[in-house]
Residue frames as qw, qx, qy, qz and C-alpha x, y, z in Angstrom:
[[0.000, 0.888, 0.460, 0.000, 0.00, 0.00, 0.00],
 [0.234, 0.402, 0.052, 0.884, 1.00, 3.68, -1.15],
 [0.204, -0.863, -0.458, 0.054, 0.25, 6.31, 1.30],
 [0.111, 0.628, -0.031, 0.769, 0.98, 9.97, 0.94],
 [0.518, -0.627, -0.442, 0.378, 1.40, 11.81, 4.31],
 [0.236, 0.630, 0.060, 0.737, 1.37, 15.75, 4.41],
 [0.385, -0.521, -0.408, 0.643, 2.51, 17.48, 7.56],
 [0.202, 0.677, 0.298, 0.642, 1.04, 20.76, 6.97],
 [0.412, -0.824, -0.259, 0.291, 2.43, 22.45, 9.97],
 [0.162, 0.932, -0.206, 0.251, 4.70, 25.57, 9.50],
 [0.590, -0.711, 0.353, -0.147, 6.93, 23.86, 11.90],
 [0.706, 0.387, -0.567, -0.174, 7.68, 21.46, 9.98],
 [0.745, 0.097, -0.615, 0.241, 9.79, 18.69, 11.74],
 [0.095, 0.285, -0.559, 0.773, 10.56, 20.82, 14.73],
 [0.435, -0.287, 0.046, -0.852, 6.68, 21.05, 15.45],
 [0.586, -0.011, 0.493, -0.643, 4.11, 19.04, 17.57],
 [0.778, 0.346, 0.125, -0.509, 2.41, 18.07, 15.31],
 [0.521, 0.608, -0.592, -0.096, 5.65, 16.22, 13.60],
 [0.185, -0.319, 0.803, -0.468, 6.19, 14.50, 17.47],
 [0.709, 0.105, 0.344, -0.606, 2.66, 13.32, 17.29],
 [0.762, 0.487, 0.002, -0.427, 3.07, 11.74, 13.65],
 [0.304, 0.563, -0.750, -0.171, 6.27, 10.12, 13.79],
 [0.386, -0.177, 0.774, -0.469, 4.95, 7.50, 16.13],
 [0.531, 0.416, 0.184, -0.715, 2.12, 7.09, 13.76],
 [0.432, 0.717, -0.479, -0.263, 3.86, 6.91, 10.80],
 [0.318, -0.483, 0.691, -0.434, 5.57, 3.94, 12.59],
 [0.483, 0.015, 0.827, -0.287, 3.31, 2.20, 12.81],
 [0.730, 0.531, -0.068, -0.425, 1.88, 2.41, 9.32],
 [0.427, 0.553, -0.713, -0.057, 5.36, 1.09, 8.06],
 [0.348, -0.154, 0.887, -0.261, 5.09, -2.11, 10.85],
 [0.599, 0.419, 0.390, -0.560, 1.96, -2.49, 8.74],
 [0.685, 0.303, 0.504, 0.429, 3.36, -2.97, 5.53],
 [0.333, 0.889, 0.292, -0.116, 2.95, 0.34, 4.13],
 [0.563, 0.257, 0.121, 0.776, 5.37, 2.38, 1.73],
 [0.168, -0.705, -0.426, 0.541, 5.31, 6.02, 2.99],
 [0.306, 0.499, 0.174, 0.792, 5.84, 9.55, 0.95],
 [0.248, -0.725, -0.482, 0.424, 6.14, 12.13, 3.71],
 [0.208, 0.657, 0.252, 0.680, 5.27, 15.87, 2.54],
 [0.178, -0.530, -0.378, 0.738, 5.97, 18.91, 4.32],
 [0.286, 0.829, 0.480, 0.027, 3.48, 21.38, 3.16],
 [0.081, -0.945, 0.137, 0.285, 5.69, 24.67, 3.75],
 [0.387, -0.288, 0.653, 0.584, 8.64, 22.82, 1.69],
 [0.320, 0.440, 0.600, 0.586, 6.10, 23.19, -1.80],
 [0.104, 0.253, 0.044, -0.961, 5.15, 25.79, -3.50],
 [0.047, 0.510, 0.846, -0.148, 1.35, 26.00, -3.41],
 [0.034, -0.087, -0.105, -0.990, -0.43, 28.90, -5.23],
 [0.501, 0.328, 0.470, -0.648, -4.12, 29.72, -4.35],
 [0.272, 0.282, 0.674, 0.627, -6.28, 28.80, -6.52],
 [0.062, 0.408, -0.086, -0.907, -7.08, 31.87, -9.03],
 [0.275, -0.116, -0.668, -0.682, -9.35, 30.68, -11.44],
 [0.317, 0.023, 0.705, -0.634, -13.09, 30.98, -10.25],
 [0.776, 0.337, -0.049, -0.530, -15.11, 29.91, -13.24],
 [0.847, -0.106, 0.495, -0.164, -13.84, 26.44, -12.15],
 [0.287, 0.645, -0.608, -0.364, -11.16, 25.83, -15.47],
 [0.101, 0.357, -0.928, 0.034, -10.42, 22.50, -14.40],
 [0.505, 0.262, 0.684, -0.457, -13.99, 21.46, -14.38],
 [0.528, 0.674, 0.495, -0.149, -15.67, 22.62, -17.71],
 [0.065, 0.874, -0.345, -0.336, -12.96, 23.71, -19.79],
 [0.578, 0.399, -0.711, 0.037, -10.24, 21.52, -19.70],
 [0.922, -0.189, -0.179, -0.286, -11.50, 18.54, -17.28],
 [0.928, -0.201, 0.052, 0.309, -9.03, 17.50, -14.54],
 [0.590, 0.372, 0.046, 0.716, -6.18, 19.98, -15.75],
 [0.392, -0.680, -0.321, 0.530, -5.21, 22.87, -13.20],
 [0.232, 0.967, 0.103, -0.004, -5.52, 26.31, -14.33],
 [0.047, -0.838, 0.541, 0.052, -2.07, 27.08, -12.96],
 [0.971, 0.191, -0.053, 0.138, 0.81, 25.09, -14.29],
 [0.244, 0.752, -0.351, 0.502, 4.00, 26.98, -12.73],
 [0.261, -0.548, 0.608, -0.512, 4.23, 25.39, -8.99],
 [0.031, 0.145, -0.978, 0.147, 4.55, 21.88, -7.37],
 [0.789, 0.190, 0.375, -0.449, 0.63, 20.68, -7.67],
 [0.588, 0.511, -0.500, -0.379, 2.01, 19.71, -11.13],
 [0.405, 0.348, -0.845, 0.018, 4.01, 17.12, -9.92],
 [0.377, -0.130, 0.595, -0.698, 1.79, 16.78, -6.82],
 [0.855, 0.126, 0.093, -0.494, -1.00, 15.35, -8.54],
 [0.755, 0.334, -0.558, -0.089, 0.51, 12.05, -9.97],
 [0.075, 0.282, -0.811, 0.508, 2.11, 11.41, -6.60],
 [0.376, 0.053, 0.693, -0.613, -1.38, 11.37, -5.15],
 [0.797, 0.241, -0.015, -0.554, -3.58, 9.87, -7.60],
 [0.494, 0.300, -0.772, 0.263, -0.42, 6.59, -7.06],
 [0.072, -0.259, 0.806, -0.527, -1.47, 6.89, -3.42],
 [0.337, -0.322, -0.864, -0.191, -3.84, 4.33, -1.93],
 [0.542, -0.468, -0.566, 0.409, -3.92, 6.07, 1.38],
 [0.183, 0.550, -0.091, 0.810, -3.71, 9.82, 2.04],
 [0.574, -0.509, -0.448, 0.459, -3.21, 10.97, 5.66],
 [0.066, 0.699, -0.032, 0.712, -3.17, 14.96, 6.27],
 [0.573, -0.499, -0.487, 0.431, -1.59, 15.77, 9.61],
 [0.091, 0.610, -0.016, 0.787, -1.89, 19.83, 10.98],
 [0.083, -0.151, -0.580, 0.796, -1.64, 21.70, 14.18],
 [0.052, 0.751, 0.654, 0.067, -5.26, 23.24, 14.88],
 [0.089, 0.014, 0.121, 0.989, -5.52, 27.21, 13.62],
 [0.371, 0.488, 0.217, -0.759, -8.67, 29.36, 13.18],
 [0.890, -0.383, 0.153, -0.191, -9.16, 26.19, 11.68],
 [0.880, -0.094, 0.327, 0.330, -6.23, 25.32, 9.40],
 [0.171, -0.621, 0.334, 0.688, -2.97, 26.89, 8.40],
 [0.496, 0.740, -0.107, -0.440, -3.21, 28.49, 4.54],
 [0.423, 0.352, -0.717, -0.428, -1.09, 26.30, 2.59],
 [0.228, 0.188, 0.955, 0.001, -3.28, 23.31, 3.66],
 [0.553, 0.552, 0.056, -0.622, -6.28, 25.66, 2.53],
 [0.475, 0.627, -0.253, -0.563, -4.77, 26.07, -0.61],
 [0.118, -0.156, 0.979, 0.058, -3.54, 22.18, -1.07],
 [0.307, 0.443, 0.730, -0.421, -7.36, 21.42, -0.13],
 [0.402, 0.671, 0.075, -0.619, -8.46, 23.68, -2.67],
 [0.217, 0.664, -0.557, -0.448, -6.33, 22.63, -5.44],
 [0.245, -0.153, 0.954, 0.082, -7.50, 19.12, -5.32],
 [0.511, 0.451, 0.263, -0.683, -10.23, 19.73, -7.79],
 [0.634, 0.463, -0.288, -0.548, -9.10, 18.45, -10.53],
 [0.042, -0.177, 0.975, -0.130, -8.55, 15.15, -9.25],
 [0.519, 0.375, 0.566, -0.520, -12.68, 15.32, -8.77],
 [0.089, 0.200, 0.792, 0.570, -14.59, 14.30, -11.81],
 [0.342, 0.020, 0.073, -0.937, -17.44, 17.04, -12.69],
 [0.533, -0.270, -0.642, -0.480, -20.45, 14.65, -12.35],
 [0.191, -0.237, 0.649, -0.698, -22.41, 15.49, -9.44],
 [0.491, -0.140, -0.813, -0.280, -24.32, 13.39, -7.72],
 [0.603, -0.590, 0.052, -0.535, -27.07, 13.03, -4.40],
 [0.502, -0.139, -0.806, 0.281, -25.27, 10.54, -1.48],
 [0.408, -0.557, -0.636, 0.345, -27.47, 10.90, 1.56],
 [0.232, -0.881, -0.279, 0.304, -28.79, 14.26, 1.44],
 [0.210, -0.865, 0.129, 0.436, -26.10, 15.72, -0.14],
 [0.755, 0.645, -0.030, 0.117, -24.15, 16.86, -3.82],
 [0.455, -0.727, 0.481, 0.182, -21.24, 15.58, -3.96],
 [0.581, 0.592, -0.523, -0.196, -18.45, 14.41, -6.80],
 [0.961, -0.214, 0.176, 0.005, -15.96, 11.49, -6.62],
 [0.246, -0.625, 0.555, 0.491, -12.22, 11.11, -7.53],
 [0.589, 0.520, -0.469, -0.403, -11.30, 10.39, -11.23],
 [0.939, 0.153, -0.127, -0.280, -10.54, 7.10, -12.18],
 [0.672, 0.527, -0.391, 0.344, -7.18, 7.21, -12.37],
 [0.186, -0.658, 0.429, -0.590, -7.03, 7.98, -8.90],
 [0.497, -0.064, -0.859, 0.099, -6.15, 5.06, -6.46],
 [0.166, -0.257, 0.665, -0.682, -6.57, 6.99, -3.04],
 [0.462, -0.338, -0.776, -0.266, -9.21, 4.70, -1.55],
 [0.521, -0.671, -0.452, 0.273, -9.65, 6.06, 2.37],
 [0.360, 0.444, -0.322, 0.755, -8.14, 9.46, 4.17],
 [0.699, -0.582, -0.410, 0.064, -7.45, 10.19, 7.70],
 [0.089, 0.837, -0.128, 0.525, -6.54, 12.92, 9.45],
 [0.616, -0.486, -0.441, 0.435, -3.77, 13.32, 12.34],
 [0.116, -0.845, -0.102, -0.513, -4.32, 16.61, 14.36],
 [0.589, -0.321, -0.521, 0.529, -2.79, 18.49, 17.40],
 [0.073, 0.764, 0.167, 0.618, -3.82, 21.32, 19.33],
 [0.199, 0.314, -0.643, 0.670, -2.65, 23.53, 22.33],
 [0.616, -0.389, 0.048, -0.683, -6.46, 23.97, 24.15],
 [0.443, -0.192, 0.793, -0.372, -7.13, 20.91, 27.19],
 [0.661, 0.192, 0.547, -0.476, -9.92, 19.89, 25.08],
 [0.451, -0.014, 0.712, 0.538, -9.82, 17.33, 22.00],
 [0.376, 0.758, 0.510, 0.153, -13.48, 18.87, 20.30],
 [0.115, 0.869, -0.035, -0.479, -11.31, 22.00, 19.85],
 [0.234, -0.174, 0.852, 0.435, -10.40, 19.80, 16.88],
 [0.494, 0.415, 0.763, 0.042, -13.61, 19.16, 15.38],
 [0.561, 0.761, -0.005, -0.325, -13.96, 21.88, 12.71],
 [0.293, 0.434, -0.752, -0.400, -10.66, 20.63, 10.84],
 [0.442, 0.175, 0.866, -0.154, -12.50, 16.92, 11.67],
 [0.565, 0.285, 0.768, 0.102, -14.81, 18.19, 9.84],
 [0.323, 0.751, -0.352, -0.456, -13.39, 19.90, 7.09],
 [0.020, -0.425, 0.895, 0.133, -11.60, 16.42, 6.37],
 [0.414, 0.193, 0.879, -0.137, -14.59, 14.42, 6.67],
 [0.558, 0.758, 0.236, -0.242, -16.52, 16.69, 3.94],
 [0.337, 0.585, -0.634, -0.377, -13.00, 17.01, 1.45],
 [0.274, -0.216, 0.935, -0.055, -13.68, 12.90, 1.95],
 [0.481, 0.531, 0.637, -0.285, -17.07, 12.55, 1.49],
 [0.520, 0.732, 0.027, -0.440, -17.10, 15.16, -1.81],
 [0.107, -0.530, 0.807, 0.238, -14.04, 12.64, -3.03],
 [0.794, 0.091, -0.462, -0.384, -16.14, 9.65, -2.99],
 [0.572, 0.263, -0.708, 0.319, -14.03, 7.92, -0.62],
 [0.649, -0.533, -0.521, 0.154, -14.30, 6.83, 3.59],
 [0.182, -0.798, 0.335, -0.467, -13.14, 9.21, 6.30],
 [0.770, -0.195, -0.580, 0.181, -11.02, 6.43, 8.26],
 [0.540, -0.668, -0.456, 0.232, -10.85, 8.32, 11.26],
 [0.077, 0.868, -0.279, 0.403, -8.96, 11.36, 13.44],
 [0.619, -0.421, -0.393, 0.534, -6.15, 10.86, 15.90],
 [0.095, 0.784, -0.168, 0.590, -6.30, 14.08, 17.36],
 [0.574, -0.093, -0.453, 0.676, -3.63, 14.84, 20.54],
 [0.313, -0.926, -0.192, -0.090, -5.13, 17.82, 22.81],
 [0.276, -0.960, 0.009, -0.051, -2.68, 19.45, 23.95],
 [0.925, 0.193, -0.210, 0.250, 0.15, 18.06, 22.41],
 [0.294, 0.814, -0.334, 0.373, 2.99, 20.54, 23.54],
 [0.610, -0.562, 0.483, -0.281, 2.90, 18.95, 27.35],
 [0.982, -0.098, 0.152, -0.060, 3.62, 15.60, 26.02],
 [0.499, 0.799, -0.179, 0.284, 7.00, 17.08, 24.85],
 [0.352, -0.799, 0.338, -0.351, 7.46, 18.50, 28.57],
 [0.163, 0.461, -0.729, 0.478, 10.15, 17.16, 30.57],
 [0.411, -0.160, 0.487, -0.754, 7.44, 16.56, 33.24],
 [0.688, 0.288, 0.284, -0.602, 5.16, 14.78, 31.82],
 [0.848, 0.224, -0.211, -0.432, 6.77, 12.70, 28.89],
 [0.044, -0.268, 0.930, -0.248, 8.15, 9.86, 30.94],
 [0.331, -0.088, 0.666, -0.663, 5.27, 9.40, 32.69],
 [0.229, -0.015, 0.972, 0.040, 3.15, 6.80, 31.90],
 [0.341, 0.726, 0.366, -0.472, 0.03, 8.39, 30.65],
 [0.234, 0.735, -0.421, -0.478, 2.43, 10.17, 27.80],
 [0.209, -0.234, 0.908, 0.276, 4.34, 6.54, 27.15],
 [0.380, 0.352, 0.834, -0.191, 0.63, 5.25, 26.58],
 [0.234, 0.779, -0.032, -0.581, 0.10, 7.97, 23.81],
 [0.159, -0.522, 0.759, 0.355, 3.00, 7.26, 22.19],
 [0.137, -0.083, 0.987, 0.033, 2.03, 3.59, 21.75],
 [0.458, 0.568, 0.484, -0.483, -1.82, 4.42, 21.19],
 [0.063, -0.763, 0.322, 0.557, 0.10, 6.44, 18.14],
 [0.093, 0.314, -0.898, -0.294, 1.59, 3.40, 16.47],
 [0.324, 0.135, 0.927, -0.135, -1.32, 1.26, 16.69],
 [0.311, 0.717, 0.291, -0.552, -3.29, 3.67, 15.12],
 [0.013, 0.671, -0.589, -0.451, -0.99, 3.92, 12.57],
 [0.042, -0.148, 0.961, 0.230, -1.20, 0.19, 11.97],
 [0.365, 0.283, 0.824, -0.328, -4.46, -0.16, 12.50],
 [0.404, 0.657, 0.212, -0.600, -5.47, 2.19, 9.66],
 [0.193, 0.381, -0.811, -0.399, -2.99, 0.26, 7.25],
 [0.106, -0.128, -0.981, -0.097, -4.10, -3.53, 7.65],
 [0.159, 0.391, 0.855, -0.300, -7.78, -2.59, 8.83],
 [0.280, 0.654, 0.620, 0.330, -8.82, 0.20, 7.13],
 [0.203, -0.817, -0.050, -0.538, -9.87, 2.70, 9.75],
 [0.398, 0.210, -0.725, 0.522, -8.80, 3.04, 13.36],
 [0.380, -0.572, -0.676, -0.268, -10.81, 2.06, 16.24],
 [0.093, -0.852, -0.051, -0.513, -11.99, 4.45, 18.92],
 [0.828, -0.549, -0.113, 0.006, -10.56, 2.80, 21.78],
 [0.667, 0.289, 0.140, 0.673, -7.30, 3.71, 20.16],
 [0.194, 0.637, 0.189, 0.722, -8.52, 6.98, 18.97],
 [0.335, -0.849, -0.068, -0.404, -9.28, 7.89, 23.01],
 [0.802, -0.239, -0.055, 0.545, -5.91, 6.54, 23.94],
 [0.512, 0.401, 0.161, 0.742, -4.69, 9.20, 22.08],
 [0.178, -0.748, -0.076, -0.635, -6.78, 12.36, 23.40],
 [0.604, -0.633, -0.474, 0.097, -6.50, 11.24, 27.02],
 [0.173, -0.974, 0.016, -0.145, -6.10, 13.93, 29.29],
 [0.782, 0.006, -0.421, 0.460, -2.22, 14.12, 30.20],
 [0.113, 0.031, -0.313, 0.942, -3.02, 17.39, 32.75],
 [0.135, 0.610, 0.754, -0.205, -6.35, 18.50, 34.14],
 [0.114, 0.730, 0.541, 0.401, -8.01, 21.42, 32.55],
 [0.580, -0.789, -0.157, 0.127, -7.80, 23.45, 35.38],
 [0.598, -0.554, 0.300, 0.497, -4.02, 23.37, 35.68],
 [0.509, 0.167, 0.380, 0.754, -3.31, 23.81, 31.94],
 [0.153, 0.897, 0.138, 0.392, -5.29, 27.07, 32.08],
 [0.369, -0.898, 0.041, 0.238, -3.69, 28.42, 34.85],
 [0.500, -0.476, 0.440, 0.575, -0.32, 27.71, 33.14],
 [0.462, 0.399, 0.459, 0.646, -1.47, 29.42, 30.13],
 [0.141, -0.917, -0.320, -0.190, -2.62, 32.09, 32.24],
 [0.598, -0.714, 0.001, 0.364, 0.37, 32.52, 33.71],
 [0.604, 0.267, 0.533, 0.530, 2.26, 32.45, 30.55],
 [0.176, 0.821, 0.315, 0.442, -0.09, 35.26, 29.38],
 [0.354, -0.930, -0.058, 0.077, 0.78, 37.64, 32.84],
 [0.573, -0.457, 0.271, 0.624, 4.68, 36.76, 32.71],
 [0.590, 0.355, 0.438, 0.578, 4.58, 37.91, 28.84],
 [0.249, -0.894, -0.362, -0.083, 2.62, 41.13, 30.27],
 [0.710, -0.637, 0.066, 0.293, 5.09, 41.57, 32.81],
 [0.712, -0.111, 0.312, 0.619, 8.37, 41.40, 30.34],
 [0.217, 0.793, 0.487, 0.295, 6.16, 43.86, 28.08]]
């Protein structure tokens, strides 16, 4: 199995969200899988500029622009079986996954169609990707401060044609980083939640929730991580 992974944090390797996914990753490859890992901020990714939809009713499948790495992008991912998009959580998701997200139109084939309530296309033919699944990390206590990229990922699935095999999303991922905290046996259990997930989404399909709430479990109470983001906020005040 081919499976495209895009880290679309700005961090790139250094970030969270890269800690979260190597584990992951991991376990895909115990699984059998062949990886291709993308860092979004390493291509160049132009918006797309064409709003009367070129690559629909024009010239079918063929991207207006032809001057920046989608070019070669597309062939990579219409090869993959698997596609995995991993991103820190933003206001909801950082701009060159937008514009990635956007630019996978002409992979769609312009025949729309009703599934349950709703119009929606399907990849081309030529495309293999058969499932996608989204790892996520954010800084908040709570994991639903994930659910709008959830479900931004579960509708760029659904208008694909293709399953949503699941989210691992990591609340607060930066503590599991901490000195404090990633010995400790809670974190180790992350980790290892991580890789299974990983495998599980290779050899089974999707990954199951018991997994998926290994992953979010709390690794600080709510309580305490505001106060130490409140403090944070007063000492920055303070230096000000």
């Amino acid at each position: 199995m081919k499976c495209m992974v895009i880290n679309c944090s700005p961090s790139m390797e250094k970030g969270n969200t890269h800690y979260v996914l190597m584990p992951f990753i991991k376990g895909m490859e115990k699984a059998g899988a062949e990886i291709e890992l993308l860092f979004s901020s390493q291509l160049s990714i132009k918006p797309c500029s064409c709003g009367i939809m070129h690559c629909w009713y024009r010239k079918p499948g063929i991207c207006y622009i032809q001057d920046d790495d989608m070019k070669g992008l597309y062939p990579k991912l219409a090869d993959s079986d698997l596609l995995v998009w991993a991103t820190p959580v933003y206001a909801p998701i950082p701009g060159e996954m937008q514009h990635l997200l956007n630019r996978l139109c002409p992979l769609l084939i312009p025949d729309l169609r009703n599934r349950d309530g709703r119009t929606r296309s399907r990849f081309r033919t030529h495309v293999r990707i058969q499932r996608i699944a989204l790892v996520t990390t954010g800084g908040w206590w709570e994991k639903e401060n994930a659910n709008n990229v959830v479900q931004i990922m579960k509708e760029t699935a659904a208008n694909a044609g293709v399953p949503f095999a699941g989210a691992a999303i990591r609340p607060h991922a930066h503590l599991i980083r901490s000195s404090q905290i990633s010995a400790t046996p809670e974190a180790r259990s992350v980790i290892d939640a991580l890789e299974e997930a990983g495998f599980q989404l290779v050899r089974e399909g999707f990954m199951i929730n018991k997994t998926l709430e290994a992953i979010s479990q709390p690794l600080i109470s709510e309580e305490d991580l505001r106060a130490l983001y409140n403090q944070w906020v007063e000492s920055e005040k303070t230096m000000q």
